[in-house]
RODO-2510 file (C-alpha; in nm, 4 decimals, decimal comma):
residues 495
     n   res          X          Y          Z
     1     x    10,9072     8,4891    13,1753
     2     x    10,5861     8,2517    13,1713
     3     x    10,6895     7,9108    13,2511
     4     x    10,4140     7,6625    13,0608
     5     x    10,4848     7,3924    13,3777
     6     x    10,4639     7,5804    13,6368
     7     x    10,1479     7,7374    13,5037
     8     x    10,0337     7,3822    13,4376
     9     x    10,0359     7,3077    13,8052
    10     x     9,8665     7,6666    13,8925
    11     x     9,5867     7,4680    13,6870
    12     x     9,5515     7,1648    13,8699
    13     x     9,5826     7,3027    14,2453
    14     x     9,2563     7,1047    14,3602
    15     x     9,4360     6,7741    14,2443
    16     x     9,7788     6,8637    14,3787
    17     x     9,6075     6,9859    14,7158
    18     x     9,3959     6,6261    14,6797
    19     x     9,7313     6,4632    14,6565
    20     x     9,8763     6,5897    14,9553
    21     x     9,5945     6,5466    15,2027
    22     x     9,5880     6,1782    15,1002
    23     x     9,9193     6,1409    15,1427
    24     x     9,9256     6,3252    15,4969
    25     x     9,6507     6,1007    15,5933
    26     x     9,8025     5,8022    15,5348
    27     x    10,1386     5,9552    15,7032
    28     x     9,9311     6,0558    16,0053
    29     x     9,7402     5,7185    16,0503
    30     x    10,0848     5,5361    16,0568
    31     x    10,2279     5,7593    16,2435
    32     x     9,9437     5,7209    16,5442
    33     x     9,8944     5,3220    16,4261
    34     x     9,5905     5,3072    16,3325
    35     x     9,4483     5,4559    16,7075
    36     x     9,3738     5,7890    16,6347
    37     x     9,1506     5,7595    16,2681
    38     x     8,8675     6,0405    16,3832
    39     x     9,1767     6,2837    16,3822
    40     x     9,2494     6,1531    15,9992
    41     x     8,9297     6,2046    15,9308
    42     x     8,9220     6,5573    16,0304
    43     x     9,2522     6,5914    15,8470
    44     x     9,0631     6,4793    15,5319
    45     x     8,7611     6,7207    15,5714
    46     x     9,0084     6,9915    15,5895
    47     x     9,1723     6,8642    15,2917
    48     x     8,8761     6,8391    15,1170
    49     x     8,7728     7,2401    15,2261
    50     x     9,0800     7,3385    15,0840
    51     x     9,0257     7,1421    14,7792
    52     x     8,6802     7,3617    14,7375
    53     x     8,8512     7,6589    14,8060
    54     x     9,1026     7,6051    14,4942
    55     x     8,7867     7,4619    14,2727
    56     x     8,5724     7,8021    14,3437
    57     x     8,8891     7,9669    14,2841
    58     x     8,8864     7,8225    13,8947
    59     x     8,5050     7,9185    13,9087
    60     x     8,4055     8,1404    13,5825
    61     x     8,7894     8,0853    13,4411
    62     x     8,7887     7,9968    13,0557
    63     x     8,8553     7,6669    12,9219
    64     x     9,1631     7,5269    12,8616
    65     x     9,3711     7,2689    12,8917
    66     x     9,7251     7,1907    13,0267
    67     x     9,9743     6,9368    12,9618
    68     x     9,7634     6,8427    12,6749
    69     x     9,5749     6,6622    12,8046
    70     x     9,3987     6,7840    13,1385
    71     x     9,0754     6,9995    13,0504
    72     x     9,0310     7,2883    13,2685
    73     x     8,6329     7,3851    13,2342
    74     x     8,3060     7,4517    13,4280
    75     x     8,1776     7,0752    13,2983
    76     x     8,5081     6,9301    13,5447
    77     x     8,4700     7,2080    13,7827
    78     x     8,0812     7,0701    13,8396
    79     x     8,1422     6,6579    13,8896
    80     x     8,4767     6,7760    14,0887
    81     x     8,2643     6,9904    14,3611
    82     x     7,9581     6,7424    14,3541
    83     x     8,2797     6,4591    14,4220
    84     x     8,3914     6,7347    14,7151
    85     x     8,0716     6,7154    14,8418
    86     x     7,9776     6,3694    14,8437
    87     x     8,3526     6,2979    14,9572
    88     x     8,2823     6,5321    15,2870
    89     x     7,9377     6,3329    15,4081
    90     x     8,1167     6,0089    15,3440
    91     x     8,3819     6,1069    15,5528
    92     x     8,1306     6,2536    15,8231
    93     x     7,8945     5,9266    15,7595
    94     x     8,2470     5,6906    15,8751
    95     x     8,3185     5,9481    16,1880
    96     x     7,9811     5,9008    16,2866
    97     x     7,9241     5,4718    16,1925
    98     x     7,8807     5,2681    16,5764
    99     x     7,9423     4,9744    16,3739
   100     x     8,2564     5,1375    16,2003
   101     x     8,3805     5,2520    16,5613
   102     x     8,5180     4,8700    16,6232
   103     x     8,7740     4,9079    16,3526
   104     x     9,1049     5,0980    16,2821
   105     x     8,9524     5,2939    15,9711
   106     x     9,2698     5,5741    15,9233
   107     x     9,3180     5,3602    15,5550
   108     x     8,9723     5,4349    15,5064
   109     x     9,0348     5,8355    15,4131
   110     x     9,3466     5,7541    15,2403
   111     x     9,1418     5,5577    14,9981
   112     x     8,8451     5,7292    14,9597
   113     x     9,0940     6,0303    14,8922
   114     x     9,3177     5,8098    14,6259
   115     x     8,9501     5,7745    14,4487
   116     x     8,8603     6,1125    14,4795
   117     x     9,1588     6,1495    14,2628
   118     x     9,0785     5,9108    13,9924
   119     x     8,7353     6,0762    13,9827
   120     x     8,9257     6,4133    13,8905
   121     x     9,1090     6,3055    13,5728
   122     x     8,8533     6,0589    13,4796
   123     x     8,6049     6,3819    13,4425
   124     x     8,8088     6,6834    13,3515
   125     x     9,0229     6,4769    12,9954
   126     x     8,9434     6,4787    12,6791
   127     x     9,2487     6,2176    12,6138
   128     x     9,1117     5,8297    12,6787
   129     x     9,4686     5,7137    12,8468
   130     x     9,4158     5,9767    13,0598
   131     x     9,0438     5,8639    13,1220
   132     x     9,1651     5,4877    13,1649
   133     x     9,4062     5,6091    13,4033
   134     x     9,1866     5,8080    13,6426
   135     x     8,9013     5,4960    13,5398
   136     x     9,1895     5,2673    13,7086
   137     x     9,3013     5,4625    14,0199
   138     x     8,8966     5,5138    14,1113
   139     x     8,8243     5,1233    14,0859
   140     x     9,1429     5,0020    14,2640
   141     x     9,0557     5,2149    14,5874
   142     x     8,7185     5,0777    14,5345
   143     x     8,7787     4,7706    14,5326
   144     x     8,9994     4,7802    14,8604
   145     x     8,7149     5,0089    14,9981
   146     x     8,4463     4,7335    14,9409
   147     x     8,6743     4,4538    15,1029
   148     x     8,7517     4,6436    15,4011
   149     x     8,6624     4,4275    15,6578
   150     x     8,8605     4,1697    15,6092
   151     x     8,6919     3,9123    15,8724
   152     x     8,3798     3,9871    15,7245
   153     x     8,2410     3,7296    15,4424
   154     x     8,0501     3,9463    15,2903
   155     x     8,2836     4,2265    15,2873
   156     x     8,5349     4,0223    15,0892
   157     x     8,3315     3,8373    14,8709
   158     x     8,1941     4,1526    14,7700
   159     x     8,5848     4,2596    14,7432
   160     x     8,6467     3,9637    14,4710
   161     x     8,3425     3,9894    14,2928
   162     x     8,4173     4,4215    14,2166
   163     x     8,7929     4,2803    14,1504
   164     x     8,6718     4,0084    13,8964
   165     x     8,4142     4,1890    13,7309
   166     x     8,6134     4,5296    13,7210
   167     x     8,9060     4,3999    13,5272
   168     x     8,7000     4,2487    13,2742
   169     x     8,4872     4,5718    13,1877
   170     x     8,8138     4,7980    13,2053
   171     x     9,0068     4,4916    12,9762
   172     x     8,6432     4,5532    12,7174
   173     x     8,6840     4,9288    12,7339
   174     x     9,0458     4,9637    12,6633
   175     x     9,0297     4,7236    12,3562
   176     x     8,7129     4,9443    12,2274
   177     x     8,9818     5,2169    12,2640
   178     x     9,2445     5,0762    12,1015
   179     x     9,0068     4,9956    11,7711
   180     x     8,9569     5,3693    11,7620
   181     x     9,2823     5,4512    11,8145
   182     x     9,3425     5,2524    11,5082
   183     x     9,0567     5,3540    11,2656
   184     x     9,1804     5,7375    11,3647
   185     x     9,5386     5,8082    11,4681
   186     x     9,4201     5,9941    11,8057
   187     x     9,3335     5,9431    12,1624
   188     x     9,2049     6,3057    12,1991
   189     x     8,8287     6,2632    12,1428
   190     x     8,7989     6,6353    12,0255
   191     x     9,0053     6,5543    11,7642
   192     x     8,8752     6,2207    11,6409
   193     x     8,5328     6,3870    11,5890
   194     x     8,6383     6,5747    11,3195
   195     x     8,9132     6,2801    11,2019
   196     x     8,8420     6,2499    10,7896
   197     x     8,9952     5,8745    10,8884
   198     x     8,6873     5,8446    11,0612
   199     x     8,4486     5,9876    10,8461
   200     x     8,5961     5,7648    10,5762
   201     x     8,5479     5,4622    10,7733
   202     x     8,1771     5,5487    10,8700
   203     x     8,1353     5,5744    10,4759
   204     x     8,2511     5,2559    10,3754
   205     x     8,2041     5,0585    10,6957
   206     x     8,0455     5,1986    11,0587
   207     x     8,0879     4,8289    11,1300
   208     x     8,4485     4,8721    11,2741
   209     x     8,3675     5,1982    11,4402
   210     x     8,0354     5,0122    11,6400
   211     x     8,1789     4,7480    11,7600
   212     x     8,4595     5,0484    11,9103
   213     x     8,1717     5,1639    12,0312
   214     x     7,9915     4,9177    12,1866
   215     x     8,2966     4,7946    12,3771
   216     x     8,4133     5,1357    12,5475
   217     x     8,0102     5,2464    12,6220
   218     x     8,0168     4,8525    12,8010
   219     x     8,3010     5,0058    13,0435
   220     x     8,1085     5,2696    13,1257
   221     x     7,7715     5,1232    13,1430
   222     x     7,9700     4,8559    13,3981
   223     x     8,0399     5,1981    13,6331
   224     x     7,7214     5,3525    13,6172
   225     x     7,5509     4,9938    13,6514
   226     x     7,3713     4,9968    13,3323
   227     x     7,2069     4,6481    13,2294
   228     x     7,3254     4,3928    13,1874
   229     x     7,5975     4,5314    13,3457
   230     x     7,4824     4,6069    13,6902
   231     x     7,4802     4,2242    13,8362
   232     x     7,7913     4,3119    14,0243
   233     x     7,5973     4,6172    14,2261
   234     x     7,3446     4,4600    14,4578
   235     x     7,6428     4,2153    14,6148
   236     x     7,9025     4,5260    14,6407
   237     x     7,6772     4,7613    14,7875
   238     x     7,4991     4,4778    15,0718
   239     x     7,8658     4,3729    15,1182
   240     x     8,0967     4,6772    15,1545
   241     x     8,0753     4,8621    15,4718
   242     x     7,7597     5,1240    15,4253
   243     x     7,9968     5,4795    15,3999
   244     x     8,1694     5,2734    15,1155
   245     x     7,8489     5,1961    14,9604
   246     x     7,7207     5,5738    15,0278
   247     x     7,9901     5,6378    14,8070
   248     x     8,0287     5,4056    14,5352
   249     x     7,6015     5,4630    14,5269
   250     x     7,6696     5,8225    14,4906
   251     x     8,0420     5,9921    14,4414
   252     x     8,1436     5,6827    14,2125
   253     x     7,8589     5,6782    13,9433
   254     x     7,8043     6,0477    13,9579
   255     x     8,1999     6,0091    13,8442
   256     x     8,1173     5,7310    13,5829
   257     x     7,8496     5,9857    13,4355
   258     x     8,0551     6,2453    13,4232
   259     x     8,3051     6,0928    13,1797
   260     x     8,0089     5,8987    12,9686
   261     x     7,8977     6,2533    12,9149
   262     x     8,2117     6,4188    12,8243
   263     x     8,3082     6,1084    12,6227
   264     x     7,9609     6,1412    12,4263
   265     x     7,9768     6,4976    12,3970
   266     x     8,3468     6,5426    12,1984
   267     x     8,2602     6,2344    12,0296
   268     x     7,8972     6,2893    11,9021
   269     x     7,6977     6,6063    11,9950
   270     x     7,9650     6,8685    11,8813
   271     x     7,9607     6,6915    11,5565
   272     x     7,6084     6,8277    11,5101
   273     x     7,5055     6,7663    11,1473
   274     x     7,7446     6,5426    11,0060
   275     x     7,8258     6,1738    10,9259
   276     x     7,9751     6,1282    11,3120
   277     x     7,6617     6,3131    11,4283
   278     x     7,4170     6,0896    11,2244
   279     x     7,6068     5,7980    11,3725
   280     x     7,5563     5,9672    11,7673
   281     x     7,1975     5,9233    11,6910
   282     x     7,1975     5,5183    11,6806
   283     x     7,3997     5,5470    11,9713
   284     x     7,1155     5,7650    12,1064
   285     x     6,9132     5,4990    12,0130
   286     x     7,1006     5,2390    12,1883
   287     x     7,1528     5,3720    12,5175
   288     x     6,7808     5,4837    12,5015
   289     x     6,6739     5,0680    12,5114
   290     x     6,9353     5,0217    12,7765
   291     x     6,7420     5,3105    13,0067
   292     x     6,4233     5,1244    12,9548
   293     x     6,5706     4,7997    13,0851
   294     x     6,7658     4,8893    13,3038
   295     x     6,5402     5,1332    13,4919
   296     x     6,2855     4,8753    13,4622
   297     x     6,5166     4,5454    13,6025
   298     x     6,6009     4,7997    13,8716
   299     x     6,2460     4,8590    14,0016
   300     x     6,0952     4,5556    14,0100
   301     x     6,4077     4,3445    14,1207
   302     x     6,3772     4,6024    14,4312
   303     x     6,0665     4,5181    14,5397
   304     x     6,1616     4,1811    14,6393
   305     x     6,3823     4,3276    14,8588
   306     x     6,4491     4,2437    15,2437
   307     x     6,7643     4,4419    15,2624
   308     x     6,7630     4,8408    15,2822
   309     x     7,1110     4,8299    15,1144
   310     x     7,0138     4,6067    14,8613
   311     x     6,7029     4,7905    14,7774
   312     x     6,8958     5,1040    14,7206
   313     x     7,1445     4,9186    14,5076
   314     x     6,8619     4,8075    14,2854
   315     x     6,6883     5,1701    14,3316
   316     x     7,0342     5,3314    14,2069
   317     x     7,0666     5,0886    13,9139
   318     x     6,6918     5,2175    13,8179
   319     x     6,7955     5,5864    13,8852
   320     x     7,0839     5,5367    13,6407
   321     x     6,7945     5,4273    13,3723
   322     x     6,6471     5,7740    13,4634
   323     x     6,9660     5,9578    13,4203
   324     x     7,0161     5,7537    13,0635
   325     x     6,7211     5,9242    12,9194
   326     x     6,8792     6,3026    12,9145
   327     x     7,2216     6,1063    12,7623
   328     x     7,0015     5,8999    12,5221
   329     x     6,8603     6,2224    12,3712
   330     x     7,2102     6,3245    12,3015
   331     x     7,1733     6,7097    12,2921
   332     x     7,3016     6,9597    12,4715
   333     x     6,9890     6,9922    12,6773
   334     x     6,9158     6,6825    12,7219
   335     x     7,2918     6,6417    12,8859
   336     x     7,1717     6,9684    13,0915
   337     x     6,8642     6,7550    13,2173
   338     x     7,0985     6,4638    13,3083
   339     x     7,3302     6,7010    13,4798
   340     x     7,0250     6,8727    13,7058
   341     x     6,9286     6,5008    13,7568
   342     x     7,2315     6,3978    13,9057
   343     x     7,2522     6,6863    14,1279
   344     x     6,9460     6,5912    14,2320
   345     x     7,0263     6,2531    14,3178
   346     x     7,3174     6,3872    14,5228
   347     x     7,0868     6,5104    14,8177
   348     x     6,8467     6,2497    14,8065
   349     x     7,0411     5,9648    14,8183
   350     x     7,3021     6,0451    15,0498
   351     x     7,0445     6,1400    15,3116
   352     x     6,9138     5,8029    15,2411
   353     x     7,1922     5,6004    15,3027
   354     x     7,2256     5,8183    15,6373
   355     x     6,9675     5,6839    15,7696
   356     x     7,0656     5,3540    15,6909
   357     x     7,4042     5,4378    15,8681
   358     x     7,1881     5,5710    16,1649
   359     x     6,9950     5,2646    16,2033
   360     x     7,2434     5,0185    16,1474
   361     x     7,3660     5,1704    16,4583
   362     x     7,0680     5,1512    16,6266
   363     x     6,9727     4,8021    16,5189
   364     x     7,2728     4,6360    16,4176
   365     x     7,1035     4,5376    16,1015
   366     x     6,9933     4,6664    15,7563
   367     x     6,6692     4,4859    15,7390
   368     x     6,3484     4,6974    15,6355
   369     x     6,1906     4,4422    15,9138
   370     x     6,4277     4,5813    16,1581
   371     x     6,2911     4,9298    16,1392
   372     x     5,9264     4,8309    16,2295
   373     x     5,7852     5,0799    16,4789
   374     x     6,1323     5,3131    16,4813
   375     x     5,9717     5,5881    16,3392
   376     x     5,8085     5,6498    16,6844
   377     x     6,1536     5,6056    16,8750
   378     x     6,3712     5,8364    16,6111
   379     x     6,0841     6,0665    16,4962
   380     x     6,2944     6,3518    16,3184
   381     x     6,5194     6,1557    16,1382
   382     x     6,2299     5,8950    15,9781
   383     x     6,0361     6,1962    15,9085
   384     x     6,3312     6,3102    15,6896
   385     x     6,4041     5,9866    15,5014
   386     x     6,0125     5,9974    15,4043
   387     x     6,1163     6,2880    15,2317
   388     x     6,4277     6,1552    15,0686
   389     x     6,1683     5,8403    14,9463
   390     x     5,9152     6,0845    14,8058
   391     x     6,1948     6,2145    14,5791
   392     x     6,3617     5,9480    14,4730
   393     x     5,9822     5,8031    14,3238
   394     x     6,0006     6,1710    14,1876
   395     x     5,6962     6,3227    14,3512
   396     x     5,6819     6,6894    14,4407
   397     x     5,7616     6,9255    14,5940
   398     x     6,0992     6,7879    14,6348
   399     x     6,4082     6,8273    14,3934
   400     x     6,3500     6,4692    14,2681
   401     x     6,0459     6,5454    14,1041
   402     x     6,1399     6,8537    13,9134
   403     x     6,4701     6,6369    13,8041
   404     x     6,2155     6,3749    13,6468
   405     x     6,0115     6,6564    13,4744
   406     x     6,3145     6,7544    13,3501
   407     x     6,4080     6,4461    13,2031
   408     x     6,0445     6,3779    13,0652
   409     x     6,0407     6,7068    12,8629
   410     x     6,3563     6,6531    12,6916
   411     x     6,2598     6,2843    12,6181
   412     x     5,9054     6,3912    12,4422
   413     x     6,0899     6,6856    12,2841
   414     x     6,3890     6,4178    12,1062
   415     x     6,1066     6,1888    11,9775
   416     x     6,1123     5,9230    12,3379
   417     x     5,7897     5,9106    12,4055
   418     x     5,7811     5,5324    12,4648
   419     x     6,1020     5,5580    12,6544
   420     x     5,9182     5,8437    12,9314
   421     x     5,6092     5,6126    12,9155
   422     x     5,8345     5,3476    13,0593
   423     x     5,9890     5,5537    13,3332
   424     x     5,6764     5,6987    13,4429
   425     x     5,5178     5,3502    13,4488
   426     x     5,8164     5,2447    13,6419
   427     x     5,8279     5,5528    13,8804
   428     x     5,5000     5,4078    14,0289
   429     x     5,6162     5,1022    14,0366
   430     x     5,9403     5,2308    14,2733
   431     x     5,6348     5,3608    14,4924
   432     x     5,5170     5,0564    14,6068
   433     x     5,9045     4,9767    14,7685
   434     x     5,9950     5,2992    14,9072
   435     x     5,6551     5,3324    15,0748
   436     x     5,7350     4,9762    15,2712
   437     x     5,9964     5,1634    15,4496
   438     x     5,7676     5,4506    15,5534
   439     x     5,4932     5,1710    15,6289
   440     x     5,7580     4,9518    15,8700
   441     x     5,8649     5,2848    16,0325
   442     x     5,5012     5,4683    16,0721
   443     x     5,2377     5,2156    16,0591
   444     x     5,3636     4,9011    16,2354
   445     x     5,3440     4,8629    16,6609
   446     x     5,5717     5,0618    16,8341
   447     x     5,9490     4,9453    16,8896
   448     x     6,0477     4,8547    17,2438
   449     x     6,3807     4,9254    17,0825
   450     x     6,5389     5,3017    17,2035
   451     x     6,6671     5,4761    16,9222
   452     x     7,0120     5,5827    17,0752
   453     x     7,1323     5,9573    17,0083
   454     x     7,3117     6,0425    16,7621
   455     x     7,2508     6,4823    16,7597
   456     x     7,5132     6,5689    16,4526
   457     x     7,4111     6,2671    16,1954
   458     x     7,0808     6,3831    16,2900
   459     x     7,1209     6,7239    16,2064
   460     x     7,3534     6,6769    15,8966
   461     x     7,0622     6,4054    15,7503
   462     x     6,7832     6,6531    15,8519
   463     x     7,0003     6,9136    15,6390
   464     x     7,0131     6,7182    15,3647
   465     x     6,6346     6,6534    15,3543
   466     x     6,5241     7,0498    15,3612
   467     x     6,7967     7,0720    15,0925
   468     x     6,5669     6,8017    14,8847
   469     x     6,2432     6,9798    14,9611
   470     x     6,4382     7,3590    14,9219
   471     x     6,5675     7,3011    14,6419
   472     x     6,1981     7,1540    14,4672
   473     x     6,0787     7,4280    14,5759
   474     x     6,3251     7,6351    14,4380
   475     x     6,5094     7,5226    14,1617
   476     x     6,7317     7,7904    14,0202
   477     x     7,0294     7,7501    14,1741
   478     x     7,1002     7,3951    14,0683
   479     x     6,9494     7,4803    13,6947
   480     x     7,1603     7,7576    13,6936
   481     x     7,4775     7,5596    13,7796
   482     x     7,4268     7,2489    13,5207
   483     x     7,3210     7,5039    13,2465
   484     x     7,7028     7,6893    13,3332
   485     x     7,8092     7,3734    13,2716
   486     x     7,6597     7,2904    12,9855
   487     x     7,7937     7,5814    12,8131
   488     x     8,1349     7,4962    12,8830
   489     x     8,1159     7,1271    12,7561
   490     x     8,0045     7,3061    12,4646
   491     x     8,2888     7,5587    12,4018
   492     x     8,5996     7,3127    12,5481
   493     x     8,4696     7,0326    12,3115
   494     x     8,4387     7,2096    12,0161
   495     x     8,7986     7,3256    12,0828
***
């Protein structure tokens, strides 16, 4: 006889396996106090493997959803591996950190875990308490994440500025939530697109409904640091330690994306030719002005830049302007250009910040001055992150490029012309920054600095940059993995 819970749990392995590693972690670490954290660390990297194992295991199963309320699709299945992923380099990034190497950092995998978590609810419900609950568990490891060096000023004024501005954009979103739980009956967003409370409302008064709106898409736009939401990111990411900021740059907003797309797709897109769909469109609208400024603020706030960290906290608020142009389109291919986009993103930006990780070890600082004549001392791995800064301005052959060509066809095809105008004007704008890093490495006198060796952060940041040039090169693979996706969004919202 079929037992609904237990079958329920068979679901949700990856989460339950998730649960347990953290868990173990944290057991272990107290266990060896605090003196033994590289073990943890391998402890979480298995726990993570495992995780993958279960998540390739739910590959190619059919929607559905347990408990009624976790949703069991391809569309979870993708931001869950790309969190896997990202998860494992962090992890390998904080084994690997000199700087990291003075500190007992056994809490660190317990937390990064705990947000790993968040990340899978927040991206896999349909139900907003669920999605405020994973939202929550995500930001309060993040926040003890980005204070974790206590002695460090930085560290925890970065801490109490993620605290202070957190709560107030998760206190916005959960009123916005609580007006449309009102105005429909429901907190299942598959069900309040097709609510005739709803449509009712939107005839008499979308007033009401927008101002929903407005407030939960300012909770998300806070996450994936959308202006004028993104003043918190340039602080956080200079002040947490750089594997925290690898991940809050990469894991975290991937994560945010992930449930601003599934939150936009129930909502809007399956609505197709209706009163809620007519509405999507302004929202379309909306969140297309918010790409243009905020990739725009983004770019040219970068290039006054000293600060590698703080250049690629300006370059990711920019890159989330990118991303906003597939979302602003709100189609189903559009969301499949966002989706390739972000993939994207994940190679070139992680390899990125390991460099920075490798030469903050090297130089003890994360100035762009400080790298001056290093490319000469560490010639493989600068060579690399030219590569990783020749994506990210989109140029090919590398995977960033084809991700922007992606985005630019779907934004001419929905009627944004002006809007892929603005990102290609600002694309070479991003030039002129990313190329200063190349310059200080390649063209300036030779560093009497030695580069010290670091062989397997070498070789897992070389990795990651023939991934970015592979996989511009040859793009199937990802396509064909956000266009699964895609279809599944499609058939679990619509459910």
């Amino acid at each position: 006889m079929n037992n609904p819970y237990l079958d329920g749990l068979s679901s949700i392995a990856p989460e339950i396996v998730l649960t347990v590693t953290a868990l173990s972690a944290l057991v272990f670490d107290l266990i060896s106090k605090g003196r033994d954290s590289v073990r943890v660390g391998y402890l979480s990297l298995a726990g993570l493997a495992a995780t993958a194992w279960f998540l390739f295991g739910q590959w190619g199963s059919e929607a559905h959803t347990v408990y009624g309320m976790v949703s069991i699709d391809q569309f979870g299945n993708f931001f869950k591996l790309f969190t896997v992923a990202a998860l494992a380099v962090v992890c390998l990034y904080v084994m690997h950190d000199k700087r990291e190497r003075r500190h007992g950092v056994g809490e660190y995998y317990f937390l990064l875990l705990g947000a790993a978590i968040g990340i899978f609810f927040m991206v896999s419900t349909n139900n907003m308490l669920l999605l405020v609950l994973g939202f929550e568990l995500l930001s309060l490891s993040s926040y003890s994440l980005a204070g974790f060096h206590k002695g460090n000023a930085r560290s925890a004024e970065a801490s109490m500025k993620y605290v202070i501005f957190g709560g107030l954009s998760t206190g916005i979103m959960v009123y916005g939530m609580s007006l449309m739980y009102g105005l429909t009956g429901t907190l299942d967003l598959s069900q309040m697109a097709t609510s005739p409370n709803l449509v009712a409302q939107l005839s008499s008064s979308p007033v009401p409904f927008g101002i929903a709106t407005v407030l939960v898409l300012a909770g998300f736009a806070y996450k994936v640091s959308l202006a004028p939401f993104h003043f918190w990111t340039p602080d956080v990411y200079e002040g947490a330690p750089t594997p925290v900021t690898t991940f809050l740059a990469v894991a975290s907003k991937a994560a945010g994306f992930g449930a601003l797309l599934r939150f936009l797709g129930a909502l809007f897109v399956q609505a197709g030719p209706s009163a809620i769909g007519e509405y999507g469109g302004r929202v379309g609208t909306m969140l297309a002005l918010l790409a243009a400024i905020t990739m725009t603020l983004g770019n040219f706030a970068a290039l006054r830049q000293t600060s590698l960290k703080r250049m690629l906290a300006y370059s990711s608020i920019a890159h989330a302007g990118y991303v906003m142009i597939g979302i602003a389109c709100m189609t189903r291919e559009g969301f499949g250009a966002a989706l390739y986009y972000l993939a994207a993103y994940y190679f070139m930006n992680l390899g990125a910040f390991g460099f920075v990780v490798y030469f903050e070890g090297v130089t003890g600082s994360d100035k762009v001055d400080s790298l001056k004549g290093m490319g000469f001392k560490a010639p493989l791995i600068s060579v690399v992150m030219v590569a990783f800064l020749v994506s990210l301005t989109g140029l090919p052959p590398t995977v960033g490029f084809y991700g922007k060509y992606l985005l630019f066809v779907q934004g001419v095809d929905n009627g944004l012309i002006w809007l892929v105008v603005v990102a290609g004007l600002n694309s070479a704008v991003s030039l002129f920054y990313y190329l200063r890093i190349a310059k200080a490495l390649f063209l300036s006198k030779p560093s009497e600095r030695e580069a010290l060796p670091a062989p397997l952060l070498t070789g897992f940041v070389t990795a990651l940059g023939v991934a970015t040039v592979l996989f511009g090169l040859y793009i199937t693979p990802l396509k064909a993995w956000a266009d699964r996706s895609l279809d599944v969004i499609r058939s679990s919202t619509g459910s």
